[in-house]
N, C-alpha and C positions, 0 to 999 in steps of 0.2 A: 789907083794902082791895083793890077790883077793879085787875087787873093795866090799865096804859093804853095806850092805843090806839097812841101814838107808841113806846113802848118794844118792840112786839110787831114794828113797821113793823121797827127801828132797833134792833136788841139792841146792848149796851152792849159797846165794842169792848178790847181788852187793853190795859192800860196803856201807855201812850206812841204810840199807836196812831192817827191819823187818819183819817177816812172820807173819802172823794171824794164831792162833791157831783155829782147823776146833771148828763148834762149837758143841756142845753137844747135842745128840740125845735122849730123853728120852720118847717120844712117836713116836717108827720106827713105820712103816706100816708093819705089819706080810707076809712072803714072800707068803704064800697059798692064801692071798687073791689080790695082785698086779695083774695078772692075772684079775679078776671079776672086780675091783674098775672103776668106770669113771674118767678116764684119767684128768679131772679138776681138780676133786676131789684131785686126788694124786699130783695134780702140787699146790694147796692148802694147801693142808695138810704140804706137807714138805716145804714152805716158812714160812706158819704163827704157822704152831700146832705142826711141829715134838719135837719144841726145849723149850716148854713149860715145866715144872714142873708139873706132875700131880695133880690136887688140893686136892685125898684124901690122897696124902704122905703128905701132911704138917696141924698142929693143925688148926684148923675151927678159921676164923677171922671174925665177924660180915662186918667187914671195906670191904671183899671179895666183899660181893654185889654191892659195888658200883666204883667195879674195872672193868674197859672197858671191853667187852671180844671179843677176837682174831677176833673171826667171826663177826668182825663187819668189816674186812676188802673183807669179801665177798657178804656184804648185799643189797641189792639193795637201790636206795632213796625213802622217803617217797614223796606220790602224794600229790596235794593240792586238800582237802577235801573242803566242806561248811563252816565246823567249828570245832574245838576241843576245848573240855571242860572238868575239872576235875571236879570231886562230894566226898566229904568226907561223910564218912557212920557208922563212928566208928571203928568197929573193921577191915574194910575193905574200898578200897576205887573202883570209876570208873574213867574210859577216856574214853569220849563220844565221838566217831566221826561222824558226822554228815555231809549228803551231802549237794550240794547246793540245795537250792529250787526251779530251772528250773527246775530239774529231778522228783519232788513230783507228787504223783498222788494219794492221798484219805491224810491217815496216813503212815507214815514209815514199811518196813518191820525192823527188827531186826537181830543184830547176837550178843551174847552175848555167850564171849572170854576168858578164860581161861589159863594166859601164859605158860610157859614150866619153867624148870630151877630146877626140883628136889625136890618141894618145899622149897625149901634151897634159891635160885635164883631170879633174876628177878623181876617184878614190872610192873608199871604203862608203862614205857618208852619200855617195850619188847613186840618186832613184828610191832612195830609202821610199817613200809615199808610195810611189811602184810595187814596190817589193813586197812591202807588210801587207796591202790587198792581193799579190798573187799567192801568197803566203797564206793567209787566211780564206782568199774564197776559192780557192782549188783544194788547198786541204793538201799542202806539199813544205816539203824544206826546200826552202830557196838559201843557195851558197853563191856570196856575189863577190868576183877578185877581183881584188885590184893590184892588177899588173905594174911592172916596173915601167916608168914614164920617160918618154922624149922630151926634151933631147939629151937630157944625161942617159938616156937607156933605149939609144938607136934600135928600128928593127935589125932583127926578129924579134926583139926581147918580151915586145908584148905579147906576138903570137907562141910564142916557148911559154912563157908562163901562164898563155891561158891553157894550151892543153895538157901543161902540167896540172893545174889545177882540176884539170879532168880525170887524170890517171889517178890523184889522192885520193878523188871520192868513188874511184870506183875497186880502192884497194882495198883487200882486206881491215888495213887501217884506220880508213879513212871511211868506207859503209860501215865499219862499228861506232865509230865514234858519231857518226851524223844520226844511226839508223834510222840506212834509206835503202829502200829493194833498187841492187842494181841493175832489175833487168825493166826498171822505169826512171830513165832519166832523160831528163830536158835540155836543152843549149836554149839559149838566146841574150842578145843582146839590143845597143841602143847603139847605133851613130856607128862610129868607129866598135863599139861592141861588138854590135851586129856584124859586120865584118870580119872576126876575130871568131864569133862564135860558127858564121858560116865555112870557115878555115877548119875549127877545129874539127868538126862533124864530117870533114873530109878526111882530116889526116886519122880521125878513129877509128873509120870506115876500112884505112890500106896499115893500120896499126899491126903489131906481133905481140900478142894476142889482138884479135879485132876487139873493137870498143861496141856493142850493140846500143843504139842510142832509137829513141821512141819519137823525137820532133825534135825541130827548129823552130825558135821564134824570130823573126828580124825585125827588128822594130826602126824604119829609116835607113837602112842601111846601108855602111861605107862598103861596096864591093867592087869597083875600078878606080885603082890608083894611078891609070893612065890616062884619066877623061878630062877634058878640058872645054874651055868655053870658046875657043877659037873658030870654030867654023859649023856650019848650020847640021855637020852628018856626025857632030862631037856630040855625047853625052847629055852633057849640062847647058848645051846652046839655050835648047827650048826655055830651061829656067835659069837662063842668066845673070836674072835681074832681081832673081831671089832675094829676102832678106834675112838677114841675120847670118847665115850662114853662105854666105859669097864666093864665090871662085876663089878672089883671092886670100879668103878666111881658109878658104880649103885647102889653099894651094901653102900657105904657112904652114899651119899644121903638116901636109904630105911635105915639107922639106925640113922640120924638126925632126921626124920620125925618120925617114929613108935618107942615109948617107951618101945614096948611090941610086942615081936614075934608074940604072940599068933593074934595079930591085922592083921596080913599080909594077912589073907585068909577072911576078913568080906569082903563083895561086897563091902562097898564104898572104900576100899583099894585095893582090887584085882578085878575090874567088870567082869572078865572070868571065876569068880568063883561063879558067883549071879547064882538067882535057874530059871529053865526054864521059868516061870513064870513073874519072874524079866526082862530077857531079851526079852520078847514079848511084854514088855511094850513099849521097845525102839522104837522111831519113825526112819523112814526111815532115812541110815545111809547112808557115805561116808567117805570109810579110804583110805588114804595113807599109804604105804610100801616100804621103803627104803630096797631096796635087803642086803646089808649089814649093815644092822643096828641091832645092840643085841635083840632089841625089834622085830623082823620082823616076825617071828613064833608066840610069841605073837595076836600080831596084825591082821594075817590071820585066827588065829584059830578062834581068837573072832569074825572076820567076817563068818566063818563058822556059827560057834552058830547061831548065829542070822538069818543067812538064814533060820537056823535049826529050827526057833521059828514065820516063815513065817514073818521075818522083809524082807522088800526090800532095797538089803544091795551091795552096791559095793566095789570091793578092789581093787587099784590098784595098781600095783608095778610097783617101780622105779628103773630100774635094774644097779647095781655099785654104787648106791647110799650110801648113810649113812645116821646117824643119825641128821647129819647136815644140810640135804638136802633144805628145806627152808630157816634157814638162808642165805645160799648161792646163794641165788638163783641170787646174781647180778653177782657170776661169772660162772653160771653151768646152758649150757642149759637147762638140766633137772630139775632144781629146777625151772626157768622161766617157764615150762611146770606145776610143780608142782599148781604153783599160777594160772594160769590160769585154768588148770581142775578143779582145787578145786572152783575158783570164777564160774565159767561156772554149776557146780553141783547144787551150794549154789543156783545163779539165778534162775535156772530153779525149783527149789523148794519153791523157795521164791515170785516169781511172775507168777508161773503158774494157 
């Protein structure tokens, strides 16, 4: 009798003995891009993210935001700062971090942060690791808000409250209580951040009073809210097949937040769609690009423009990367690279 196929798979195990059933794969790595991906990356992904549940297959739970997420097993630790403090602001709040005062030299420069997470995500407690080393090796106060959330806090709410959060710290107010010189301050953000903070350094630009702002960081950044993976001249075609962050993880997120289609193309929704004019407001820029991250076309193009509108604008890519790529940075040499260019950019901006 031929030996059978299942017995060959599944040899027969020692009496009183159990098998573990393999576990469940619901987010594989797509085989066209295994090839491209950084080798961390993928020994990451399938330990902590393969066997996730995608979050936009199941009904939206408020309780979600304050469920751990995975990639905190990639995060580096936070450094010890001078100080951290939180400030309630109503509809919106800060986390002040502040260095020690052996490093002070007049008033503080500034970075004011913007976190990631879809508008849907995230909070006060997101990037902290981030933060405390831009905070410590630039030798700045970093102020990180967190905006009112989708979907209880449809747009505009995130983009009103980040540039509110701009207008406090450059108020009489708001540079006493931080003391920060406001004629050095910083925008940037992470993901959806990024995007919010690229809005706001527009809208400070055509402000009454103008807002004078010294750089932009964009770290990934969400800036078309009309891109799609439909067809080979869209966007996010070329990285379709991205992980973790997916068309239709993206595309969840952009229908929590925008009530109304029609919103997806206004500049403070989509920044690559503002008008030439808009984008020469932008003061000197610094993005990151994750080679395989959905947003990654995005993100160059909008660097394009802006060279285009005589901003002095760098991009640089992270090649096998994703969209995770900072998070990770405590297990991916290229995200430890990440934090460092980016801290290194921000300085020399900040104290030149």
């Amino acid at each position: 009798m031929a030996r059978s196929e299942t017995s060959s798979i599944h040899p027969k195990l020692p009496a009183g003995k159990m098998s573990t059933p393999a576990p469940t794969i619901y987010q594989p790595l797509h085989s066209s891009l295994l090839p491209k991906l950084d080798h961390e990356y993928v020994a990451f992904h399938n330990e902590h993210l393969a066997q996730i549940i995608p979050s936009e297959s199941v009904p939206w739970d408020p309780a979600s935001r304050f469920v751990a997420s995975p990639l905190r097993f990639g995060a580096q630790e936070k450094v010890p700062v001078g100080s951290t403090r939180d400030i309630e602001k109503g509809d919106w709040q800060a986390r002040v971090f502040t260095p020690e005062e052996k490093a002070k030299e007049g008033k503080w420069p500034c970075l004011l942060w913007f976190h990631g997470g879809g508008w849907v995500l995230g909070g006060l407690d997101s990037e902290n690791a981030y933060l405390t080393r831009v905070c410590r090796d630039v030798s700045c106060v970093v102020v990180s808000i967190n905006y009112r959330h989708a979907p209880e806090h449809p747009y505009p709410a995130a983009a009103d409250d980040s540039l509110a959060g701009l207008q406090w710290i450059v108020s009489e107010e708001g540079s006493k209580e931080l003391d920060i010189d406001v004629a050095r301050i910083a925008v940037g953000g992470l993901s959806a951040g990024g995007g919010l903070a690229a809005t706001v350094t527009m809208r400070a630009a055509f402000a009454s009073p103008q807002i004078p702002l010294l750089f932009q960081l964009l770290i990934c950044p969400v800036l078309d809210n009309t891109a799609t993976a439909d067809s080979p001249d869209s966007r996010w075609y070329s990285n379709r097949h991205a992980p973790f962050l997916t068309p239709s993880r993206m595309l969840n997120y952009r229908n929590h937040y925008f009530k109304n289609s029609a919103d997806w193309a206004n500049f403070d929704a989509s920044p690559i769609l503002a008008s030439p004019e808009q984008l020469a407001g932008s003061p000197k820029t610094w993005i990151s690009v994750a080679e395989c991250d959905l947003l990654a076309k995005e993100a160059e193009d909008f660097g394009g423009l802006l060279k285009g509108q005589g901003v002095e604008t760098e991009v640089v890519v992270y090649e096998g990367c994703t969209h995770s790529l900072l998070m990770l940075a405590g297990v991916m040499e290229k995200g430890r690279r990440l934090v460092s260019e980016s801290c290194e950019a921000l300085k020399e901006a900040l104290h030149s």
